[in-house]
Structure formats: C-alpha cells, structure tokens
LUMLUMLUM-586599 format. One record per residue (C-alpha): residue number from 1; residue in three letters; x, y, z. Coordinates in steps of 0.1 Angstrom, whole numbers. Each point is the difference from the previous one (the first is absolute). Last residue first. Example, Ala and Ser with C-alpha at 12.3 -4.5 7.8 and 13.67 -1.06 7.14 Angstrom:
% residues 2
+-----+------+-------+-------+-------+
! pos ! code !     X !     Y !     Z !
+-----+------+-------+-------+-------+
!   2 !  ser !   137 !   -11 !    71 !
!   1 !  ala !   -14 !   -34 !     7 !
+-----+------+-------+-------+-------+
***
This chain:
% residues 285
+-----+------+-------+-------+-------+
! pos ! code !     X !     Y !     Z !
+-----+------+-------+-------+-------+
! 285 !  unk !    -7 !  -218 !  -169 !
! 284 !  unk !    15 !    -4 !   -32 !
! 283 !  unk !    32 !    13 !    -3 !
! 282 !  unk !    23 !    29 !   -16 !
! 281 !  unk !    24 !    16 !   -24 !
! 280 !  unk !    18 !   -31 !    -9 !
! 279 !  unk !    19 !     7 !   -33 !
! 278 !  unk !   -17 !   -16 !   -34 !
! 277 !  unk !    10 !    31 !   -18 !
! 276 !  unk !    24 !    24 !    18 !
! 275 !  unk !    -4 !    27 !    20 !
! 274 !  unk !    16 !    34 !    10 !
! 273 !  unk !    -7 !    21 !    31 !
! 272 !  unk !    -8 !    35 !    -7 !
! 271 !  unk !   -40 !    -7 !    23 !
! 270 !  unk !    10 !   -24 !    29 !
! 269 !  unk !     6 !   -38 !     5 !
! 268 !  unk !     9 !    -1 !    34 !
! 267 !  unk !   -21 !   -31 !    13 !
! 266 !  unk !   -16 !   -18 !   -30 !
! 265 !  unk !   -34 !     7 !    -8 !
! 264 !  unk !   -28 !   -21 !    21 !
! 263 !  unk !   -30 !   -14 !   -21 !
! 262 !  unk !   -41 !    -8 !     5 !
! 261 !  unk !    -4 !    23 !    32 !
! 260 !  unk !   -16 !    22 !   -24 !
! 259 !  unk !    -3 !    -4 !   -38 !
! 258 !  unk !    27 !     3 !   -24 !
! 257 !  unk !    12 !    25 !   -30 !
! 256 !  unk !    32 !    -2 !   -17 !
! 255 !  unk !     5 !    35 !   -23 !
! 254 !  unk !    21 !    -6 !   -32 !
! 253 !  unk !    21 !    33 !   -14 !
! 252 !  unk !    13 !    11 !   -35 !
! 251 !  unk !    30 !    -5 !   -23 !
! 250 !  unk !    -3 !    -3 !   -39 !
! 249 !  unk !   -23 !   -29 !   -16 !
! 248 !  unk !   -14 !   -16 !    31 !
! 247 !  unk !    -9 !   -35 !     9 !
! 246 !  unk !   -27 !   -25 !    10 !
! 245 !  unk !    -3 !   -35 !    27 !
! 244 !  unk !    33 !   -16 !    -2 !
! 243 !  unk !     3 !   -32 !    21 !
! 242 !  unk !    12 !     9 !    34 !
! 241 !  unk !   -31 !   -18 !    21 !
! 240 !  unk !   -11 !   -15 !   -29 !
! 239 !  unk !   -33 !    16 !   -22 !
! 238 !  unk !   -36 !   -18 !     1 !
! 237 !  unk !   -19 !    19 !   -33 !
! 236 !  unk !   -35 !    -5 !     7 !
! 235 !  unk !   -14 !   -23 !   -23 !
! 234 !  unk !   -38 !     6 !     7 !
! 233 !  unk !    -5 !    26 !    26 !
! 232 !  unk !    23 !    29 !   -15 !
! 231 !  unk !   -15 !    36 !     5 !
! 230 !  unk !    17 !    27 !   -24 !
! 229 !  unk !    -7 !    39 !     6 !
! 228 !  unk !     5 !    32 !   -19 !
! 227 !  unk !     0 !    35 !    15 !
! 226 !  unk !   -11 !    25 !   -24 !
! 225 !  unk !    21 !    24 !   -24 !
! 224 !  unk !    17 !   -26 !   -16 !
! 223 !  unk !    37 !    -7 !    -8 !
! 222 !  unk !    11 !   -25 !   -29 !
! 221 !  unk !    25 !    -1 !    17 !
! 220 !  unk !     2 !   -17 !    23 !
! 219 !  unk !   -15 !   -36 !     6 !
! 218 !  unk !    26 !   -18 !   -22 !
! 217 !  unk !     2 !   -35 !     4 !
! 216 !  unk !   -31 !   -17 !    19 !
! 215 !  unk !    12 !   -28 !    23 !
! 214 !  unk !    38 !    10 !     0 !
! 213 !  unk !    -9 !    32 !     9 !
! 212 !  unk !     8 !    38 !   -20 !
! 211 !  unk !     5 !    36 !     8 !
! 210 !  unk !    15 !    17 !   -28 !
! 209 !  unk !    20 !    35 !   -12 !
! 208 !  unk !    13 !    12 !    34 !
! 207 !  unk !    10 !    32 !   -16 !
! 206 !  unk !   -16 !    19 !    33 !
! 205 !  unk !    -9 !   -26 !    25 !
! 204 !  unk !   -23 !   -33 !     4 !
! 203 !  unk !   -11 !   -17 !    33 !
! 202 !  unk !    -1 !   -39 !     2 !
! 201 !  unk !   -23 !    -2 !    34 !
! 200 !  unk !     2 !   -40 !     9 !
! 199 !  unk !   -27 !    -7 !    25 !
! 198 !  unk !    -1 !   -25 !    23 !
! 197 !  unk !   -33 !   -15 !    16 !
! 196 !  unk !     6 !   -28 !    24 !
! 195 !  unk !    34 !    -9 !    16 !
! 194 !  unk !     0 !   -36 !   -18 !
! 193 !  unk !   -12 !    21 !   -30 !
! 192 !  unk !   -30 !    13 !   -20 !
! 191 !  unk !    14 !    29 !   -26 !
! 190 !  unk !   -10 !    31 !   -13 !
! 189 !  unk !    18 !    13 !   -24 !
! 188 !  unk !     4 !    43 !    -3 !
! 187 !  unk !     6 !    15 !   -36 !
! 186 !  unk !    12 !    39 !     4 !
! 185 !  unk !    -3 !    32 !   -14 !
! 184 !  unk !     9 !    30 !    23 !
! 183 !  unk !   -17 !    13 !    26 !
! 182 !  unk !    -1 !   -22 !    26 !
! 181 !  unk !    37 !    -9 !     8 !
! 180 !  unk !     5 !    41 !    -8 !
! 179 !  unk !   -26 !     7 !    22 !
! 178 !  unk !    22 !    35 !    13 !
! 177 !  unk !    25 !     5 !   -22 !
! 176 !  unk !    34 !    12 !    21 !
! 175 !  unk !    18 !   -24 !    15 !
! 174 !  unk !   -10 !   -27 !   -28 !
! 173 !  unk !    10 !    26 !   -24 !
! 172 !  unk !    36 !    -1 !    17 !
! 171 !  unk !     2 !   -36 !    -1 !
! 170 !  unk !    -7 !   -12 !   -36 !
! 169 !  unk !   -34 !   -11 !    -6 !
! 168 !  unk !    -3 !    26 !   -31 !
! 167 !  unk !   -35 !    12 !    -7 !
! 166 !  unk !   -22 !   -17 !   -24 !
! 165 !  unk !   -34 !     6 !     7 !
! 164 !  unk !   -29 !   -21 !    10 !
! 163 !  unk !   -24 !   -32 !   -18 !
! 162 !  unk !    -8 !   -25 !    22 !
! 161 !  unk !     4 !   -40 !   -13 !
! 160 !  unk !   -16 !   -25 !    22 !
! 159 !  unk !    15 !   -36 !     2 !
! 158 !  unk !   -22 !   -24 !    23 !
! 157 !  unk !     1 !   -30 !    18 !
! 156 !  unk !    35 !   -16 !    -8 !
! 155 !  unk !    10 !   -29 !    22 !
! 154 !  unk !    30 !     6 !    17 !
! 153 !  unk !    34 !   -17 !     8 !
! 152 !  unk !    17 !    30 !    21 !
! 151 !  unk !    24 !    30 !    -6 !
! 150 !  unk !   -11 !   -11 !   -42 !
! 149 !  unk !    30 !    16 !   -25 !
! 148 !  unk !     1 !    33 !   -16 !
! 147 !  unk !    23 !     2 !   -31 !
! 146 !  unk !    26 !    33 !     2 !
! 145 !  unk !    29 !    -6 !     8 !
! 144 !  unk !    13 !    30 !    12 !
! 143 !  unk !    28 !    22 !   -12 !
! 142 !  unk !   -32 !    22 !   -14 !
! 141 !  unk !   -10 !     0 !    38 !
! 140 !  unk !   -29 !   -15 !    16 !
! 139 !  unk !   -17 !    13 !    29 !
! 138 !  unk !   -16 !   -23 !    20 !
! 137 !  unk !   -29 !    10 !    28 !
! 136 !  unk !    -9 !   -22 !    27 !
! 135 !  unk !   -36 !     0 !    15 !
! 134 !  unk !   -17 !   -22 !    33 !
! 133 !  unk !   -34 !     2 !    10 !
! 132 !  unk !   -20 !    23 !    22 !
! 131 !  unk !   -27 !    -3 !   -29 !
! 130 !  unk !    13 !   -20 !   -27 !
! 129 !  unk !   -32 !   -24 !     1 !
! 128 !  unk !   -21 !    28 !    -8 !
! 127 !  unk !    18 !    13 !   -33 !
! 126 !  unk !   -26 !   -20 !   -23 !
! 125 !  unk !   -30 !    11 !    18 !
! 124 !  unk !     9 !    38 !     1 !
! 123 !  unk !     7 !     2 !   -35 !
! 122 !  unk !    18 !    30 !   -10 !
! 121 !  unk !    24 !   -13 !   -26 !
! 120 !  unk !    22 !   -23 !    18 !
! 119 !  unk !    26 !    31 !    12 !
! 118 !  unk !   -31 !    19 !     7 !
! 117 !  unk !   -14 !   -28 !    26 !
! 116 !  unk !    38 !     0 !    18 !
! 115 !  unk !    -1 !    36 !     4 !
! 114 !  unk !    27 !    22 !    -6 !
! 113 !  unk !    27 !    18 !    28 !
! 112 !  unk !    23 !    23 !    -1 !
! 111 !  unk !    21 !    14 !    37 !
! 110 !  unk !    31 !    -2 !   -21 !
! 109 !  unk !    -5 !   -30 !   -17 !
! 108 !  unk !   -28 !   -25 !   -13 !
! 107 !  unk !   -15 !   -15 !    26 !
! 106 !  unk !   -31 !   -16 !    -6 !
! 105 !  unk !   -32 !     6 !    16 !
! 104 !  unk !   -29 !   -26 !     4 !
! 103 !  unk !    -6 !     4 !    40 !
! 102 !  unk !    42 !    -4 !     4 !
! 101 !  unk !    14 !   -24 !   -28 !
! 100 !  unk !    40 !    -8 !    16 !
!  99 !  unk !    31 !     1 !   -15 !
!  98 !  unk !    27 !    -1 !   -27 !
!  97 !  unk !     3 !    32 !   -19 !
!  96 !  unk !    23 !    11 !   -31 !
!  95 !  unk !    15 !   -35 !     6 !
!  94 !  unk !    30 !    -5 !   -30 !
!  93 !  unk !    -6 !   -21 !   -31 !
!  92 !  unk !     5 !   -35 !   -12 !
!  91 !  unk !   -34 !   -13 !     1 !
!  90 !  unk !   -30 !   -21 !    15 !
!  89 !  unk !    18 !    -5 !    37 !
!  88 !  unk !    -4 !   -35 !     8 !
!  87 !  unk !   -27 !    -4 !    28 !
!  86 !  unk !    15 !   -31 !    23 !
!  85 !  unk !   -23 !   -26 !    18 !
!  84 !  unk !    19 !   -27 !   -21 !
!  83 !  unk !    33 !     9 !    16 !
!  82 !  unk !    29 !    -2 !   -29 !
!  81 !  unk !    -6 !    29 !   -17 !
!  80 !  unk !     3 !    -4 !   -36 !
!  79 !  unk !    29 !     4 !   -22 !
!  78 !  unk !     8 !    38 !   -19 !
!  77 !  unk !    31 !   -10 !   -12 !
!  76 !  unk !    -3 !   -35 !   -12 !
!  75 !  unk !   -25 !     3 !   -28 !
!  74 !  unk !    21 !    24 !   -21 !
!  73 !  unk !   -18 !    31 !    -4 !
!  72 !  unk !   -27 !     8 !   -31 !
!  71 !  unk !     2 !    31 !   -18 !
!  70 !  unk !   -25 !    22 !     3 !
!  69 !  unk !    19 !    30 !    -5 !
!  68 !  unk !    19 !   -14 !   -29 !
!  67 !  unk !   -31 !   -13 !   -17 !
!  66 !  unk !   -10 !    36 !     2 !
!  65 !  unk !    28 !    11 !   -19 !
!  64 !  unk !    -8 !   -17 !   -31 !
!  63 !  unk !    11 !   -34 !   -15 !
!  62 !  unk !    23 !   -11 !    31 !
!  61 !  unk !    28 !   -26 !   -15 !
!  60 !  unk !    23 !    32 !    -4 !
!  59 !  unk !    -2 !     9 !    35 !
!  58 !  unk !    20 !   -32 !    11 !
!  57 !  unk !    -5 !   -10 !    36 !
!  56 !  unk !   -31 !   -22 !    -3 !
!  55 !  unk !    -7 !   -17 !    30 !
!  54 !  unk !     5 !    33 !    16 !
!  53 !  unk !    23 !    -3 !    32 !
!  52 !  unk !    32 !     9 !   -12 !
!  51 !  unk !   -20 !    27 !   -18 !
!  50 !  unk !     5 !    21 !    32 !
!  49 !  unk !   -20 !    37 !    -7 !
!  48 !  unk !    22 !    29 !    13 !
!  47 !  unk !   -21 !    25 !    -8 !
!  46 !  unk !    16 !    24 !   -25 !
!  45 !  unk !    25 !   -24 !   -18 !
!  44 !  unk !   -30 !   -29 !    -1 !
!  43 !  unk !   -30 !    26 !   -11 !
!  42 !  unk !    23 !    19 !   -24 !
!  41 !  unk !    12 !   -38 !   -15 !
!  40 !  unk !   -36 !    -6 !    -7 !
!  39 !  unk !    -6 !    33 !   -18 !
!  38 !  unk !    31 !    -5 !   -22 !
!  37 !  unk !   -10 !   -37 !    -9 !
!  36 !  unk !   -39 !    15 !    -7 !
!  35 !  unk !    10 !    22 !   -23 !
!  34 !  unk !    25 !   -18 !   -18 !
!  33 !  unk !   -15 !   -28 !    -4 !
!  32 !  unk !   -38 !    14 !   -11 !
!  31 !  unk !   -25 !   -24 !     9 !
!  30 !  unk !   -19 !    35 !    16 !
!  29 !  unk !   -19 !   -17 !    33 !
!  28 !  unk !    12 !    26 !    24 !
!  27 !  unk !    -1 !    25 !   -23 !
!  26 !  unk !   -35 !    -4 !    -7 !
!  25 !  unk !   -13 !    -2 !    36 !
!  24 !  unk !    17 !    32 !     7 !
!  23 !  unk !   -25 !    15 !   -16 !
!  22 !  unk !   -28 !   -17 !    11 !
!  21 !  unk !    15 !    14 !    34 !
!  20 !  unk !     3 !    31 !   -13 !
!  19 !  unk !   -36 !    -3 !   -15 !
!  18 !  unk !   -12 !   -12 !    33 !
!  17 !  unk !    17 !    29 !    30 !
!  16 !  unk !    -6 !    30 !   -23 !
!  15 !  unk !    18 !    23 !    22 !
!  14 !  unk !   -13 !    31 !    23 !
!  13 !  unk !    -1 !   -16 !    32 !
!  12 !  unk !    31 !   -19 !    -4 !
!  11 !  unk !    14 !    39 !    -4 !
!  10 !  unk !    -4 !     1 !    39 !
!   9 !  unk !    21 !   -33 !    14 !
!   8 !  unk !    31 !     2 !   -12 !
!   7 !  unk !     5 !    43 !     6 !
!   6 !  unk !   -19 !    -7 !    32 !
!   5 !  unk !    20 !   -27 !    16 !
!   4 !  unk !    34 !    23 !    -4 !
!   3 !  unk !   -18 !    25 !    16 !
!   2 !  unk !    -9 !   -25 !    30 !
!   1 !  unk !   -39 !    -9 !     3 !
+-----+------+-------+-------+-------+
***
C-alpha cells in the first residue's frame, strides 16, 4: 500500500459506510431544481459525461438527480455483437481484472485475492460450478452509464442478497483492501445460460445509495444483517442477451462469473482497459 493509498483507504475504516450512503440517498432524489441541476452539471463538467448519447439530453426533463444517473442511452450506440456466440460486456466501465478462477480464488490486485464461495455468500454448493472458471471485473465510473445489461440470454435461478460494508470500489482501495469484492454488500444473480451457470455480482460502494433488478426493484437498501436468498422455479424471469438486467444509483462495480472450459475472454483485454456496453469481450467455447 503506497502513502498516497493509505491516506484514501485507512479513514474508510473508521466511517459510517450505510447512513452516509442513506444519506446521500436523499440528495440524490431531492426534486429540488436547483439543487439537483447544479449537482448534475458538476458530474458532466467534472467527468466528462457525453449526453450526445443520452436519449434524453436535457437535465431539466430529469425529476431528481438519480434519474440523471440512470438515464437511459440512445438505442444505437451501444448495438449488439454481431457473432451469436459473443458475451456482450454488462457495462460501461473500465476492467479492474479480467482473468482466470484458480482452485476458487479470485484476483483482486496486487498479489489480493477473495474467494469465489465468499463473494456468493459462503455457500460451497452454489459457488461449485465456478471452480477454475472464468471472472471479469467492471468498474463503473460516475461518467458511466450506469444500467447493467445481460453478457448472455439467461434464465434466472437465484438472486441472494449478502449484507457487507461499504467501502469505496475506486482503484486505489481495491489495491489496498484486502476482500474488498467479498466484504462489502452485494446482490449476486444466478443465471442458467447457453455457457451454463453465470453469475452477475452487482457490488455496492460508499454513497452508492441503491442496488436494484428489473425483476424485483429495489433490493438494497433496506439492508439486513443476514444473507437473503430468492429461488425462481415457476416464472423464472428469462432476460435477453443485452436486455437490461438491474442498475446502480451512484457508481460501483459488476463481477462476471463463468464455469470452466464453458467461455474464452477475448485476447488482450487486460485490467485499466475501458469497455463499453454491449462490446464483445468474449466467446462461447
């Protein structure tokens, strides 16, 4: 851990990770015009967000400021790839690691690794079929957009929600917080697919105020202090290769998860490259 690292990373420790993100929560859904204008206009001047491609460019048509940062993109530029074999990436983001599952240990960075059974709440059984597999790690970006789409048409199996911490995803805490994948709170989705088992890891973050699917709504918050799990047999959601699958209010990070020998990533995709929704980031073998 650099200096620099430590001085972000160490007071995390300390903060209230859930009522600041509750916090935040309320600002980001004030109806307030002014308020939430200015704040939008920070987050475009400060990130470079393109609202040429927004299908709704105009900031005053967005009630709060968390309609802004979900804001949907114009259909034609994020278009599908055209091999039907393809996995479309399931966000706009940047790799923080791209890779390889090796005896149930993900890498995170800088020699850190986190188990693939932690990362779906501890259970053995369900983690199994990701042993040796494949993993690819997204981190989005408040310039992002930031609606998660399906990398492959899936059948939904299970949702479990696991209660964590809040720490920021942002680079230099992943360098330096060990677990952090598997520490903080996440909802993971289970899904049966033309490649087998894939699971979609939505991972929240400091002032990341909501996790929420298109099959449920809002999963988080309300938090909980145990692990909470949803099986779907009868009327299991079937979601679209590239159909939109959940979303996050305020920026955060999506872990792909596949089986083994079931997937090939693309050659010289690396962690610190960028991505874009619906790109081709890989095949079925």
């Amino acid at each position: 851990m650099t200096f620099k690292e430590a001085l972000t990373t160490l007071p995390q420790y300390l903060l209230p990770h859930h009522p600041l993100s509750r916090l935040m929560g309320v600002f980001t859904e004030s109806r307030n015009r002014l308020w939430k204008n200015f704040f939008i206009r920070q987050i475009i001047r400060h990130y470079g967000v393109n609202m040429d491609e927004a299908l709704q460019p105009d900031i005053d048509a967005y009630a709060c400021f968390n309609d802004f940062f979900t804001r949907e993109l114009k259909p034609e530029v994020r278009p599908l790839p055209a091999q039907d074999d393809a996995i479309a990436s399931p966000a706009d983001g940047a790799f923080s690691q791209i890779g390889a599952i090796e005896r149930g240990r993900i890498f995170q960075a800088k020699g850190k690794c986190y188990s693939a059974c932690d990362l779906l709440g501890g259970d053995t059984e369900r983690a199994a079929p990701f042993s040796d597999g494949k993993f690819s790690t997204i981190y989005l970006s408040p310039r992002d957009y930031h609606r998660l789409h399906m990398p492959l048409t899936g059948s939904l199996r299970e949702m479990i929600h696991i209660p964590g911490r809040l720490f920021s995803v942002n680079p230099a805490t992943v360098n330096s917080v060990p677990d952090l994948f598997a520490r903080n709170e996440r909802v993971a989705c289970i899904f049966d697919t033309e490649a087998g088992p894939m699971a979609l890891v939505l991972v929240g973050a400091i002032f990341v105020a909501s996790i929420a699917t298109v099959w449920h709504g809002t999963v988080t918050p309300p938090t909980s202090k145990n692990i909470r799990a949803w099986q779907y047999q009868n009327d299991t959601p079937i979601l679209q290769r590239g159909e939109e699958m959940g979303r996050f209010l305020m920026g955060s990070t999506i872990i792909v998860l596949f089986g083994r020998d079931k997937i090939a990533w693309d050659a010289g995709l690396a962690a610190g490259d960028q991505v874009r929704l619906r790109q081709k980031i890989g095949s079925i073998l």
